[in-house]
C-alpha positions, -999 to +999 in steps of 0.1 A: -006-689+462-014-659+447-022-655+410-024-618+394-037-608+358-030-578+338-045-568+304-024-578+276-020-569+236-045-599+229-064-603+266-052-607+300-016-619+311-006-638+342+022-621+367+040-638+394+044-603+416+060-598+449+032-600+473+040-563+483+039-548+450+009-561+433+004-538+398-023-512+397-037-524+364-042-555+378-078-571+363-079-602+383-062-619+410-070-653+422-058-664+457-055-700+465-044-713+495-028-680+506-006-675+531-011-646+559+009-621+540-007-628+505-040-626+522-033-589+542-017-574+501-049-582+486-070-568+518-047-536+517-048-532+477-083-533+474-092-524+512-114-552+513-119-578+538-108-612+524-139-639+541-114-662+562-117-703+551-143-704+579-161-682+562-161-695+528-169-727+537-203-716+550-213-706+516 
């Protein structure tokens, strides 16, 4: 699941945004759980590599 937030009139607003058309005022975006396509938005929007749950989990 992917979670995005965008500032607001009184602070930041949660969207529920197609996974390929994620705002460009976007502030925050929480992914939990996401699936392969939610994963490779986020890696393309921010061109970032996302650590896999392997990788997390050795933090």
């Amino acid at each position: 699941m992917i979670s995005v937030y965008v500032p607001g009139p009184s602070g930041l607003v949660a969207l529920d945004p197609a996974v390929d058309l994620l705002p460009e005022n976007a502030v925050w975006i929480d992914l939990n759980r996401p699936t392969q396509a939610e994963e490779a938005a986020v890696e393309a929007f921010f061109e970032i590599d996302v650590p896999t749950h392997e990788e997390r989990v050795e933090i």
